[in-house]
C-alpha positions in Angstrom: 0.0 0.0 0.0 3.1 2.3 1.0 4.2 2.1 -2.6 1.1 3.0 -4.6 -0.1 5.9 -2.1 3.8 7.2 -1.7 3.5 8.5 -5.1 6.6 6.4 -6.4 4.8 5.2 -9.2 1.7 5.9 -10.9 1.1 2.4 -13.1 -2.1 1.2 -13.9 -0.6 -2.2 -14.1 -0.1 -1.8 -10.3 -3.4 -1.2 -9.3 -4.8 -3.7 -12.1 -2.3 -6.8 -10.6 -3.8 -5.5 -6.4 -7.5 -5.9 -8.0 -6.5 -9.6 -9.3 -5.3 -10.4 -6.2 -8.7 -8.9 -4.5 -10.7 -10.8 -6.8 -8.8 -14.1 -6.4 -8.9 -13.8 -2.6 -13.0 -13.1 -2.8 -13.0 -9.2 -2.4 -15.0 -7.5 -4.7 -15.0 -4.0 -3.2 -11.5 -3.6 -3.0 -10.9 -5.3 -6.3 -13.4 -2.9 -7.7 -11.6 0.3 -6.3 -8.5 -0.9 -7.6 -9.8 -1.9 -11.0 -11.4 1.9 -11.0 -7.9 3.6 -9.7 -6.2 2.1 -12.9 -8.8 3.0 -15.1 -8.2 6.9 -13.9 -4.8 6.6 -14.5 -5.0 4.5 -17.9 -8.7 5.6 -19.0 -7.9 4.0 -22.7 -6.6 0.4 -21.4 -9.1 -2.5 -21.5 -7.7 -4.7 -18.9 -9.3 -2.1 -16.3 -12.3 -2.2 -17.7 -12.5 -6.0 -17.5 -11.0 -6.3 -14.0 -14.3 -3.7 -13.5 -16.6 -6.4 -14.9 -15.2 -9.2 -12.7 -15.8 -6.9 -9.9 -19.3 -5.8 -10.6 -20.6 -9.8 -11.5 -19.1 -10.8 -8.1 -21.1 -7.8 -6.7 -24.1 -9.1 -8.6 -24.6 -6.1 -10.7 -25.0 -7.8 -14.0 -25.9 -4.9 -16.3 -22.7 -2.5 -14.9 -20.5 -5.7 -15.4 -21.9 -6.6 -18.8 -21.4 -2.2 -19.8 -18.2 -2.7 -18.2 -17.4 -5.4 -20.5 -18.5 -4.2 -23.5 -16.9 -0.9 -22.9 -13.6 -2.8 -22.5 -13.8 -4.6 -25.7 -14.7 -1.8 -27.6 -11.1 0.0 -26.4 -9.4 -3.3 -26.8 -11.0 -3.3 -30.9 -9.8 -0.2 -31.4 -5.8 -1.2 -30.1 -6.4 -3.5 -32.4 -7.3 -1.9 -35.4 -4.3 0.8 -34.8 -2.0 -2.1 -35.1 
């Protein structure tokens, strides 16, 4: 926690690895926050949306999981088709 609130690093890829390791030990709030706090800092990277998704169907909120989702594989078509 030290490092991602001491302002060493500012990595979505940090946030996104705490929120899979929320949602593999069953928390879905804190995986949720996390997913969020690397979509802030990344608001174009689909693996944040996803990790959202995860969250939100382990919260039981279908439709924002299934928005979340599709949202996320909308950004990662469009990676795509820049490549």
């Amino acid at each position: 926690m030290q490092f991602i609130n001491g302002g060493a690093i500012v990595s979505p890829t940090v946030f996104a690895r705490r929120s899979l390791a929320h949602l593999l030990t069953d928390q879905p709030n804190p995986a949720l926050r996390d997913a969020m706090q690397a979509q802030y800092v990344n608001p174009e990277w689909p693996i944040a949306f996803f990790l959202q998704s995860v969250a939100l169907a382990k919260l039981n909120m279908e439709k924002e999981a299934a928005d979340m989702l599709e949202e996320g594989a909308i950004l990662e078509a469009k990676r795509h088709a820049r490549s």
